[in-house]
N, CA, C and O atoms as a Tripos MOL2 file, in Angstrom:
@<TRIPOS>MOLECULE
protein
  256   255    64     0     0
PROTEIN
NO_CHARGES

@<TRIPOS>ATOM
      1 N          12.2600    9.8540    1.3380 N.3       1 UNK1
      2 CA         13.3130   10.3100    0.4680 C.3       1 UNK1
      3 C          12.6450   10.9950   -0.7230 C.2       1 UNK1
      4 O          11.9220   10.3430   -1.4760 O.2       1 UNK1
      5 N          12.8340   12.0790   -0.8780 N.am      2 UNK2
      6 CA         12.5230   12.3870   -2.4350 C.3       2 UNK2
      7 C          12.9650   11.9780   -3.6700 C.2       2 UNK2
      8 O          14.0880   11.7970   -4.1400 O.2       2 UNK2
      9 N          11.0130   11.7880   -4.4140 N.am      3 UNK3
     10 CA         11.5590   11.1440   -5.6360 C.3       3 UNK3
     11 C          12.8700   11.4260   -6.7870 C.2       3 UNK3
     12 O          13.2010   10.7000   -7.7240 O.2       3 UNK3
     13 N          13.3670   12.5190   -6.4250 N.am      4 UNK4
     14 CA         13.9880   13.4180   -7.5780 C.3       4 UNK4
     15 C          15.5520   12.2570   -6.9320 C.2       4 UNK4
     16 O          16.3090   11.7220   -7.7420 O.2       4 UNK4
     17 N          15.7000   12.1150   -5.5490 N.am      5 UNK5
     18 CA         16.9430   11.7590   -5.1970 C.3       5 UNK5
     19 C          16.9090    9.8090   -5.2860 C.2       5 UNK5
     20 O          17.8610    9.0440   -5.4420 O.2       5 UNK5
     21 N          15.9270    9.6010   -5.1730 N.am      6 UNK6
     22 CA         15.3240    8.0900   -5.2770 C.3       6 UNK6
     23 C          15.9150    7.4130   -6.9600 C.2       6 UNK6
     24 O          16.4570    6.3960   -7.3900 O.2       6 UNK6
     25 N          15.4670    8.5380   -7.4060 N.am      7 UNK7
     26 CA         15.6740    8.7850   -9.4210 C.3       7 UNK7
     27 C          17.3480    8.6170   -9.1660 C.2       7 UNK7
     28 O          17.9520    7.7640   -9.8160 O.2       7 UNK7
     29 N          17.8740    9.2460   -8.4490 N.am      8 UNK8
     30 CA         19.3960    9.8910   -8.9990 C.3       8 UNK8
     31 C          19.9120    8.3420   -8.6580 C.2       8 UNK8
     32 O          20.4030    7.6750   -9.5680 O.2       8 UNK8
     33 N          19.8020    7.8750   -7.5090 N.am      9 UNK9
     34 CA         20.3660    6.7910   -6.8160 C.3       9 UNK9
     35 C          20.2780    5.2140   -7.6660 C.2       9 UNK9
     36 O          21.1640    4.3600   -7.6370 O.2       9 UNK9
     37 N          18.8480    5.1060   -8.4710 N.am     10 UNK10
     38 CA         18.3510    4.2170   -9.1860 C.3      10 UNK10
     39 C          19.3870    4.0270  -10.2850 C.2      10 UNK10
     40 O          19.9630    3.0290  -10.7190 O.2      10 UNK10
     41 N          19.4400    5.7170  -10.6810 N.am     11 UNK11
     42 CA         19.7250    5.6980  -12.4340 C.3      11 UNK11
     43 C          21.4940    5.2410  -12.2740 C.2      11 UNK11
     44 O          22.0100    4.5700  -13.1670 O.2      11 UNK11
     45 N          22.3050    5.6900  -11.0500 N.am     12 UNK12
     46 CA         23.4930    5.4350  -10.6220 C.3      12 UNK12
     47 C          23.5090    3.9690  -10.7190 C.2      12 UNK12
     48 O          23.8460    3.4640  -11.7900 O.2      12 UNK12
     49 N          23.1250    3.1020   -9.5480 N.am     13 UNK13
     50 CA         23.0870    1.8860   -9.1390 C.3      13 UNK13
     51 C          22.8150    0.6960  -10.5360 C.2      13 UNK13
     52 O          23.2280   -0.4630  -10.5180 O.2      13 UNK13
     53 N          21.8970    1.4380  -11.8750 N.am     14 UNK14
     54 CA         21.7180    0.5840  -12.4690 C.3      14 UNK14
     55 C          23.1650    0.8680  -13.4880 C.2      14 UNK14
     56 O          23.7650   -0.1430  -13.8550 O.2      14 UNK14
     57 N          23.7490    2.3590  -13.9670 N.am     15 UNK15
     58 CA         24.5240    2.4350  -14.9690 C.3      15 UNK15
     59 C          25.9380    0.8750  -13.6770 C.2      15 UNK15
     60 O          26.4480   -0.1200  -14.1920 O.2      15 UNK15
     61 N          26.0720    1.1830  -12.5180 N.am     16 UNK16
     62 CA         27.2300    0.5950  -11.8330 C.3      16 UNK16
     63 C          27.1360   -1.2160  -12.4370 C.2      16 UNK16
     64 O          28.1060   -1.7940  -12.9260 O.2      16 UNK16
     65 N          25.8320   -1.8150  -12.2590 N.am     17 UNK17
     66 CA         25.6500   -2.9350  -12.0090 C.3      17 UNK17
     67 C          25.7620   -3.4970  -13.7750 C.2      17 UNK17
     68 O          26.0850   -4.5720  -14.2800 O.2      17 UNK17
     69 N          25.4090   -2.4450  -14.2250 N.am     18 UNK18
     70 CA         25.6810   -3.3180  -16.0310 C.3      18 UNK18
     71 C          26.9440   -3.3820  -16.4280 C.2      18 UNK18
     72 O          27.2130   -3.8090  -17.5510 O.2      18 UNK18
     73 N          28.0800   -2.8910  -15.4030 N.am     19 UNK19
     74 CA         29.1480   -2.7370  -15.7520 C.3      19 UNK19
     75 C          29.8590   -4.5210  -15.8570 C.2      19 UNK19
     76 O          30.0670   -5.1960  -14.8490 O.2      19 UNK19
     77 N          30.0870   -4.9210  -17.0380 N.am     20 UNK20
     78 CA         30.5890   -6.6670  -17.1490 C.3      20 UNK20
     79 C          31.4740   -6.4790  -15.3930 C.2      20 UNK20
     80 O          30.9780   -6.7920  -14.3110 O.2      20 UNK20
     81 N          32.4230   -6.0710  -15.5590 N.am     21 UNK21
     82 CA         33.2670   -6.3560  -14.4820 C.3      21 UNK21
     83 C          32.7190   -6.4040  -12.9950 C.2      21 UNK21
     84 O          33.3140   -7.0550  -12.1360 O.2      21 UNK21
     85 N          31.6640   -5.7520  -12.7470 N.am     22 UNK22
     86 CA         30.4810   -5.2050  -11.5850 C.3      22 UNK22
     87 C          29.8850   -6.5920  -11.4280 C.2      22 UNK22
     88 O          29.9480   -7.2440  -10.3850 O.2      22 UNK22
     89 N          29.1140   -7.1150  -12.9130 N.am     23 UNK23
     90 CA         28.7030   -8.2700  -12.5610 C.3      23 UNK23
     91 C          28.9560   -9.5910  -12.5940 C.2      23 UNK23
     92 O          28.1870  -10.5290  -12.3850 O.2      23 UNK23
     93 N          30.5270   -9.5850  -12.9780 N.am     24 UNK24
     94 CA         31.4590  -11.0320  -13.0290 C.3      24 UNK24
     95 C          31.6640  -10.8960  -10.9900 C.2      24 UNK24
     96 O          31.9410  -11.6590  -10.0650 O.2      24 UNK24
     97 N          31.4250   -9.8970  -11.1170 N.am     25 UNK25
     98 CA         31.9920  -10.0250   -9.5300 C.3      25 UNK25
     99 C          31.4020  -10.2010   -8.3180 C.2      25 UNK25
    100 O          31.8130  -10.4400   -7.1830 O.2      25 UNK25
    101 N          29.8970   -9.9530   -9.0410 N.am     26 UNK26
    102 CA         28.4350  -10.3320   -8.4050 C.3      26 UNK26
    103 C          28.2660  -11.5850   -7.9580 C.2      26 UNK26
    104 O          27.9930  -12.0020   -6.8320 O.2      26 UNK26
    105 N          28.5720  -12.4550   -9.5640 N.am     27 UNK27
    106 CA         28.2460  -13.7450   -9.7110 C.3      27 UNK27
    107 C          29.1370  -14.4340   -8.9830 C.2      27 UNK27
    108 O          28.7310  -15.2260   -8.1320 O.2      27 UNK27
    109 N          30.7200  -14.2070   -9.2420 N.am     28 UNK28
    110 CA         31.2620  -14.8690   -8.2120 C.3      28 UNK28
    111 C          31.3930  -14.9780   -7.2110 C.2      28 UNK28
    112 O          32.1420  -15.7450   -6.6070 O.2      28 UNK28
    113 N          30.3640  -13.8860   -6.6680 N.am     29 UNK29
    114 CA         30.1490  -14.0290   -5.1010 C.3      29 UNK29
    115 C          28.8120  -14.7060   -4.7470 C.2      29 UNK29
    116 O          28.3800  -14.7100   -3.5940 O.2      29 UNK29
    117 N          28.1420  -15.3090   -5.8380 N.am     30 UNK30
    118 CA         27.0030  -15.6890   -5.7460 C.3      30 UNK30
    119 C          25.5320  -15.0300   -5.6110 C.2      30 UNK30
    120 O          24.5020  -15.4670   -5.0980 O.2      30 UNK30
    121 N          25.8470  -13.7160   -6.3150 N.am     31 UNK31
    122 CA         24.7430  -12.5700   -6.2780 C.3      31 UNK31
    123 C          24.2860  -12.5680   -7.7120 C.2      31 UNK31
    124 O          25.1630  -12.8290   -8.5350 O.2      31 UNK31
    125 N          23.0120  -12.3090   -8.1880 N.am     32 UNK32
    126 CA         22.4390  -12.2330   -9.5230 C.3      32 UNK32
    127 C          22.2640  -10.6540   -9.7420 C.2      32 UNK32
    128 O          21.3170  -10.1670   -9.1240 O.2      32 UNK32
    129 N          23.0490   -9.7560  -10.5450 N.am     33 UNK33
    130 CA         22.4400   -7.8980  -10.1560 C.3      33 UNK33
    131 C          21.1810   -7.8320  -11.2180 C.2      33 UNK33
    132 O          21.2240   -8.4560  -12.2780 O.2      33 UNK33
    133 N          20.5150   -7.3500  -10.9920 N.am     34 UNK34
    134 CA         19.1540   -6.9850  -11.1640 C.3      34 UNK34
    135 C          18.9210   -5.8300  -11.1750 C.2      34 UNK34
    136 O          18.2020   -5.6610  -10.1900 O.2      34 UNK34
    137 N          19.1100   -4.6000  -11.8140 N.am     35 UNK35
    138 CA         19.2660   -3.2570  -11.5420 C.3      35 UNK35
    139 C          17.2860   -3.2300  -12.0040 C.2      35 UNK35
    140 O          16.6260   -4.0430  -12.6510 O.2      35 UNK35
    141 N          16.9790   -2.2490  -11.4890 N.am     36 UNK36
    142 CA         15.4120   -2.1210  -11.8600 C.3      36 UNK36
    143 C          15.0560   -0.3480  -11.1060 C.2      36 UNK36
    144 O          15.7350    0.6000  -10.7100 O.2      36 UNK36
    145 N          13.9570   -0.6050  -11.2060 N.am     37 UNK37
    146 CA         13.8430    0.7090  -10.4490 C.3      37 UNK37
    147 C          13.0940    1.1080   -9.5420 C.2      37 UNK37
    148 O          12.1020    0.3790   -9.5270 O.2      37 UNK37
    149 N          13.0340    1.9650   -8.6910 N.am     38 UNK38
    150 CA         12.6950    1.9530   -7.3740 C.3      38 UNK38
    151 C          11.5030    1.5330   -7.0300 C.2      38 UNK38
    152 O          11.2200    0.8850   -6.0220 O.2      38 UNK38
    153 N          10.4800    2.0650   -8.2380 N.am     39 UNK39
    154 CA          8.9060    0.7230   -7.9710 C.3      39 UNK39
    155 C           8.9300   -0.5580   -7.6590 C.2      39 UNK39
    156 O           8.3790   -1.2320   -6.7890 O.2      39 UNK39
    157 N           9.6750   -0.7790   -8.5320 N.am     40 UNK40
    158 CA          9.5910   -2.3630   -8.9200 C.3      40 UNK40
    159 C          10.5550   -2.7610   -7.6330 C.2      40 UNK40
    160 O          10.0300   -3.5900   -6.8900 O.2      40 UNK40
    161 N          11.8520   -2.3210   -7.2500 N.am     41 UNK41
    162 CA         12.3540   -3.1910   -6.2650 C.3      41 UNK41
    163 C          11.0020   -3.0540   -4.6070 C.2      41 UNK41
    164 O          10.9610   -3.9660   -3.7800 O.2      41 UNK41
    165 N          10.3030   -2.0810   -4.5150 N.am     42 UNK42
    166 CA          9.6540   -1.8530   -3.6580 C.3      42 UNK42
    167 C           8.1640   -3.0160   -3.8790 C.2      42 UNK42
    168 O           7.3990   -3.3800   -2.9860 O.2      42 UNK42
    169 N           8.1190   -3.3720   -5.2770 N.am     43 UNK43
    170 CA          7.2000   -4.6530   -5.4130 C.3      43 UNK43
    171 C           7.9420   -5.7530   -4.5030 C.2      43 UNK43
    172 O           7.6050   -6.5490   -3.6260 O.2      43 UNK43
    173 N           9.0640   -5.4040   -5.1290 N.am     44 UNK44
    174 CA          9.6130   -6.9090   -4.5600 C.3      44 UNK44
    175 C           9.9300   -6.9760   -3.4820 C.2      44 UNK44
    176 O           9.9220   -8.1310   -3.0560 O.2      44 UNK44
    177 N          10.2810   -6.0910   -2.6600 N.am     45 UNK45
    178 CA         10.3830   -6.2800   -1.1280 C.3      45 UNK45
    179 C           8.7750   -6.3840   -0.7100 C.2      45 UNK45
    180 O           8.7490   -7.2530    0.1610 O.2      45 UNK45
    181 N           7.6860   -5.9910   -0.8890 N.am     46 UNK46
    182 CA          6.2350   -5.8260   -0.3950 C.3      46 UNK46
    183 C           6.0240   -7.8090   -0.7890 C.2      46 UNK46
    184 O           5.8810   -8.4890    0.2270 O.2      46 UNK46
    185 N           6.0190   -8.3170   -1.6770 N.am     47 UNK47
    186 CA          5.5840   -9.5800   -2.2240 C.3      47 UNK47
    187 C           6.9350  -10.4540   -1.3390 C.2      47 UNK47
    188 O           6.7550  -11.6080   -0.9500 O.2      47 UNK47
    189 N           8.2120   -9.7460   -1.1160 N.am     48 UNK48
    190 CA          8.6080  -10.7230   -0.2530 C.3      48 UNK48
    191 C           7.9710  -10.6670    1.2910 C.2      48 UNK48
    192 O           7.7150  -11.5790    2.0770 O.2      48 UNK48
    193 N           7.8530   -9.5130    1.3770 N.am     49 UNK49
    194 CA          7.0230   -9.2850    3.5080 C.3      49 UNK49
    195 C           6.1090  -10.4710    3.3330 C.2      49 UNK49
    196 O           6.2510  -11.4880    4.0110 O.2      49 UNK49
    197 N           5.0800  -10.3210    2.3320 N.am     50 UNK50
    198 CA          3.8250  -11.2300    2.5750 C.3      50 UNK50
    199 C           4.3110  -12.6180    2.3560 C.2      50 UNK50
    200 O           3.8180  -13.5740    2.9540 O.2      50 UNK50
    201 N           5.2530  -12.7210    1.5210 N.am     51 UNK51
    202 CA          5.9100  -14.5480    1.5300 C.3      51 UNK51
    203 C           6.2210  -15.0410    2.8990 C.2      51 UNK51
    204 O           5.6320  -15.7050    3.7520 O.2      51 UNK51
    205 N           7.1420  -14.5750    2.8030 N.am     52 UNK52
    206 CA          8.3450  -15.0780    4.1020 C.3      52 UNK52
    207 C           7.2620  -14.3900    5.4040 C.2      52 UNK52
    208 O           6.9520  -15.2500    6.2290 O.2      52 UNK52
    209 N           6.7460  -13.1690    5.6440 N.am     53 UNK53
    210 CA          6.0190  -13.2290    7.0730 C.3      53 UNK53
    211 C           4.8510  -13.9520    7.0910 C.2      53 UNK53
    212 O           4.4270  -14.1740    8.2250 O.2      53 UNK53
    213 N           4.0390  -14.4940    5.9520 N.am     54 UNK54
    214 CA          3.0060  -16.4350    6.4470 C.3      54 UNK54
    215 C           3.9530  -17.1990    6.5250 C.2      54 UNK54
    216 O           3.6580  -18.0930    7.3180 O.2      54 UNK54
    217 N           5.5010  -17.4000    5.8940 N.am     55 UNK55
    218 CA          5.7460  -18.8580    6.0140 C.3      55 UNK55
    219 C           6.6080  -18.2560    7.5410 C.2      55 UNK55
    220 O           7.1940  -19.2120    8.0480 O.2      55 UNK55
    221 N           6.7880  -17.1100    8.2580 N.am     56 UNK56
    222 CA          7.2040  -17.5120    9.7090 C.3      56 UNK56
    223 C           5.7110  -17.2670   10.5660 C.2      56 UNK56
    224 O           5.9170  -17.5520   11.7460 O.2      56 UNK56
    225 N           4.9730  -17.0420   10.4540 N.am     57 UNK57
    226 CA          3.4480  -17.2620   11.0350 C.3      57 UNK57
    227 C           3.5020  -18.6180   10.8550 C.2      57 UNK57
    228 O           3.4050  -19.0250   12.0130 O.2      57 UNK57
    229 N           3.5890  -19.5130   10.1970 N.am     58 UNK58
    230 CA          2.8300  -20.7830    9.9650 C.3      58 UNK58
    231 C           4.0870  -21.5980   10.4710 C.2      58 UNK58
    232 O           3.8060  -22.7970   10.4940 O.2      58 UNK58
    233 N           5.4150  -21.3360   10.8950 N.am     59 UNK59
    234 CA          6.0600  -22.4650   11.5720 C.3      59 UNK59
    235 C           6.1020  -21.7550   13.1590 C.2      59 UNK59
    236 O           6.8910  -22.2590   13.9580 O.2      59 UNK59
    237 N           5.4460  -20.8560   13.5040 N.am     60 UNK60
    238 CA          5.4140  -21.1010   14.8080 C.3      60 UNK60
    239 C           6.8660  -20.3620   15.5630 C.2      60 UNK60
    240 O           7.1200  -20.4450   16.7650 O.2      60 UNK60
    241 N           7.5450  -19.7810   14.7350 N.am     61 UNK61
    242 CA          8.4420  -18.8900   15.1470 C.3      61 UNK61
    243 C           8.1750  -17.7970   15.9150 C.2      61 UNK61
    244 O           7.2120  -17.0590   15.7050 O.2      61 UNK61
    245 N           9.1460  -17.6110   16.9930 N.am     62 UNK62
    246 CA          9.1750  -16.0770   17.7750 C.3      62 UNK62
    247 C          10.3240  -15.7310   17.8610 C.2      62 UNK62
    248 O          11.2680  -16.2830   17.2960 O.2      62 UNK62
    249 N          10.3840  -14.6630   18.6620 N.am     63 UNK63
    250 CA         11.6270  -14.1450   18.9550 C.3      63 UNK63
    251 C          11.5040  -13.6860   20.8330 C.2      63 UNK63
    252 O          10.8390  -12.9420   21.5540 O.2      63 UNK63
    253 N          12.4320  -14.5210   20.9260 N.am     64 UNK64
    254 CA         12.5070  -14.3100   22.6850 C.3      64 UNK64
    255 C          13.1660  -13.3630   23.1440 C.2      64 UNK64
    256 O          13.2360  -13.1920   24.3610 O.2      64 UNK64
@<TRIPOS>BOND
     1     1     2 1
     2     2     3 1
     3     3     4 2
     4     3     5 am
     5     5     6 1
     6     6     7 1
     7     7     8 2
     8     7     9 am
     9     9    10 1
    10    10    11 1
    11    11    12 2
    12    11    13 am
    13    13    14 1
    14    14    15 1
    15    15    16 2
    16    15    17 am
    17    17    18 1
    18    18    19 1
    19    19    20 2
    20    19    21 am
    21    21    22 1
    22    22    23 1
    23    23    24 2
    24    23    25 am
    25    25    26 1
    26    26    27 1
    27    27    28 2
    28    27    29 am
    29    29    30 1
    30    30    31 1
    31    31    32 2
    32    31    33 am
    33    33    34 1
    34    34    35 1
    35    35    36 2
    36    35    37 am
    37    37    38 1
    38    38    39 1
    39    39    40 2
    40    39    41 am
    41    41    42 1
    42    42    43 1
    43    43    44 2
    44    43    45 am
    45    45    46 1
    46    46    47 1
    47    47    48 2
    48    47    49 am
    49    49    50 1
    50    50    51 1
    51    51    52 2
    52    51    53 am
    53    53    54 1
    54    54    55 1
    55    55    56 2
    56    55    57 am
    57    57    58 1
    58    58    59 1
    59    59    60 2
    60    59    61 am
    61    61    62 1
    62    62    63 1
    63    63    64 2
    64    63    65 am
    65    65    66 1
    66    66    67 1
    67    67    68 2
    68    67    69 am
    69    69    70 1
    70    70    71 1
    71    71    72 2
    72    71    73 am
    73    73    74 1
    74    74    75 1
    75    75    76 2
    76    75    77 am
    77    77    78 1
    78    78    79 1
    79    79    80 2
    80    79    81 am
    81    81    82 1
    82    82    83 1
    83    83    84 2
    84    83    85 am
    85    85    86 1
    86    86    87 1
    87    87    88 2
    88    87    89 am
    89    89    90 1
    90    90    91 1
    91    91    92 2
    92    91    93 am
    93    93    94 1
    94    94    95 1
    95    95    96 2
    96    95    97 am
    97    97    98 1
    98    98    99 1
    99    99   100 2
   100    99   101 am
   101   101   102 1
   102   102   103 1
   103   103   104 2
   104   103   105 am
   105   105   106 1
   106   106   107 1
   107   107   108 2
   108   107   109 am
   109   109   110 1
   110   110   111 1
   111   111   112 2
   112   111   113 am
   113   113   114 1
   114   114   115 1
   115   115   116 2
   116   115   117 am
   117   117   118 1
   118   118   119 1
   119   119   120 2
   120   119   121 am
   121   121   122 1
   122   122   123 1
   123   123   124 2
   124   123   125 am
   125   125   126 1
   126   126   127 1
   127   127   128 2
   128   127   129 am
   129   129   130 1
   130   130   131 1
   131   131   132 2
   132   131   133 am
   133   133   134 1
   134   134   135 1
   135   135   136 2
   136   135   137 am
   137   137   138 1
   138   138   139 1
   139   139   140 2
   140   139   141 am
   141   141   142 1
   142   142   143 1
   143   143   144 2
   144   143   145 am
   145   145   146 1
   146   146   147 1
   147   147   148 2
   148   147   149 am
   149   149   150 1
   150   150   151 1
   151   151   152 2
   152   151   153 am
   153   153   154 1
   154   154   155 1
   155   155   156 2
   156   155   157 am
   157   157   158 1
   158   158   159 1
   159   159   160 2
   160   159   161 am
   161   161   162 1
   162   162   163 1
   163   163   164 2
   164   163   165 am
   165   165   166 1
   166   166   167 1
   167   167   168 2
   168   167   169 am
   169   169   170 1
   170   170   171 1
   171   171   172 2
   172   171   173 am
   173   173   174 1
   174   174   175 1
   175   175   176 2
   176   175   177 am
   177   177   178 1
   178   178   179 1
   179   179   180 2
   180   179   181 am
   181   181   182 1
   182   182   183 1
   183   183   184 2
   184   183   185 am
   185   185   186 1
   186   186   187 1
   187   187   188 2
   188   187   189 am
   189   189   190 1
   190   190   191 1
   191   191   192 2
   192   191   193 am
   193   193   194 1
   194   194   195 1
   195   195   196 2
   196   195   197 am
   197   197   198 1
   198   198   199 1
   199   199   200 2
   200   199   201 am
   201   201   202 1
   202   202   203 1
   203   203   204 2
   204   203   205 am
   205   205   206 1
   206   206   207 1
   207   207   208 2
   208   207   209 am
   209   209   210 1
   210   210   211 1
   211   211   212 2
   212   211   213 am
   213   213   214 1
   214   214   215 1
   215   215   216 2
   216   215   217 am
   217   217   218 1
   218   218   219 1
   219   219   220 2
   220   219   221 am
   221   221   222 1
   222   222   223 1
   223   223   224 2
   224   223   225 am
   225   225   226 1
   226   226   227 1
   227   227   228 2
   228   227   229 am
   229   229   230 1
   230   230   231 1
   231   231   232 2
   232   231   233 am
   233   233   234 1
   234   234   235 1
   235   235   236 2
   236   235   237 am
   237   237   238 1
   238   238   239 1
   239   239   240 2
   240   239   241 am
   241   241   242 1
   242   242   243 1
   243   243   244 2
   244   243   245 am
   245   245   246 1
   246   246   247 1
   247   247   248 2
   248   247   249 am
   249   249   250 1
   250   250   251 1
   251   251   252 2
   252   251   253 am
   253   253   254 1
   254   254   255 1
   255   255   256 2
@<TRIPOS>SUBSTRUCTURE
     1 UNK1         2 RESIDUE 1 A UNK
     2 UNK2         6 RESIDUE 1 A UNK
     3 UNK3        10 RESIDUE 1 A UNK
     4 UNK4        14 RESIDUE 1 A UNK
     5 UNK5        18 RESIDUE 1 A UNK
     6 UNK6        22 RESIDUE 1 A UNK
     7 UNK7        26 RESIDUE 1 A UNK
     8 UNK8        30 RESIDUE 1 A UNK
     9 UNK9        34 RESIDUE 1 A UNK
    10 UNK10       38 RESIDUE 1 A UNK
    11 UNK11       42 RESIDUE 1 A UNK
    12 UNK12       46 RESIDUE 1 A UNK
    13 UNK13       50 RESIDUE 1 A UNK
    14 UNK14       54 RESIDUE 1 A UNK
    15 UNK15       58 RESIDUE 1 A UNK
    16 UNK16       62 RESIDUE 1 A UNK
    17 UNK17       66 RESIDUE 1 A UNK
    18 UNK18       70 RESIDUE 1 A UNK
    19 UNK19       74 RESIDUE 1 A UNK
    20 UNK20       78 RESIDUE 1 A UNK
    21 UNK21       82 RESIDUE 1 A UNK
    22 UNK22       86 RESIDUE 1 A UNK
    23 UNK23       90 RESIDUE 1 A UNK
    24 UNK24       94 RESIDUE 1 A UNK
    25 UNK25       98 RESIDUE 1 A UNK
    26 UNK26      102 RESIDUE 1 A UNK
    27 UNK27      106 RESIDUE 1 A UNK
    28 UNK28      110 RESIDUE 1 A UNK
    29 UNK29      114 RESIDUE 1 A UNK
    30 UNK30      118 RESIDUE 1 A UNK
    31 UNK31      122 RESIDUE 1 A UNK
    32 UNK32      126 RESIDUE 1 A UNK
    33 UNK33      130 RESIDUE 1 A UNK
    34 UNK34      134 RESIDUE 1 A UNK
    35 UNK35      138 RESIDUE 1 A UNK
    36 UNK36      142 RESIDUE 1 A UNK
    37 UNK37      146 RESIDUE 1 A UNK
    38 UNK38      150 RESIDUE 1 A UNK
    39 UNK39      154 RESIDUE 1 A UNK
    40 UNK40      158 RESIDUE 1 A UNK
    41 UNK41      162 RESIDUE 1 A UNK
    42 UNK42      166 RESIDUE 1 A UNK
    43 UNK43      170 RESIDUE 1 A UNK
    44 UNK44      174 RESIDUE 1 A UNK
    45 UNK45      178 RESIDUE 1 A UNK
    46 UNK46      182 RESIDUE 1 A UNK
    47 UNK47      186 RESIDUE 1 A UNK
    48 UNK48      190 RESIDUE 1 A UNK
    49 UNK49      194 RESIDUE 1 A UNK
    50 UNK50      198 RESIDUE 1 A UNK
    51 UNK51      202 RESIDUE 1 A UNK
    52 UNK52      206 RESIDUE 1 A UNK
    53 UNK53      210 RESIDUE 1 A UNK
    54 UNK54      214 RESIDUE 1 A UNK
    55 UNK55      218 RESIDUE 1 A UNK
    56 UNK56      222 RESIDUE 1 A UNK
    57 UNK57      226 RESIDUE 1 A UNK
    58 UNK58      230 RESIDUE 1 A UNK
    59 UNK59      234 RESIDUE 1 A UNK
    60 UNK60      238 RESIDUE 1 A UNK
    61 UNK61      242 RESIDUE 1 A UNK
    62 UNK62      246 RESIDUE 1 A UNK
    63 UNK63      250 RESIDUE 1 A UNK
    64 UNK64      254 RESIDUE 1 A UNK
């Protein structure tokens, strides 16, 4: 995706999620919004792969 459209989508998604009403509606669905930006959510998906894919390496999980 290009960065220029990566930017547009970020800067959208974060003005949506600060909206009080956006995130009363988060919470009551049991979601925390976290608006950030496209680095940083891409940290956090990379630091989740390496979590969660040792802890399903180490119980021995497959998929049949």
């Amino acid at each position: 995706m290009p960065a220029a459209v990566a930017q547009k989508i970020s800067q959208d998604l974060t003005r949506v999620l600060s909206e009080p009403g956006v995130q009363a509606k988060m919470r009551e669905l049991g979601a925390e919004p976290a608006p950030s930006s496209p680095e940083a959510f891409a940290d956090v998906l990379k630091k989740d792969r390496q979590k969660w894919g040792e802890i399903v390496r180490l119980s021995g999980a497959s998929v049949d």
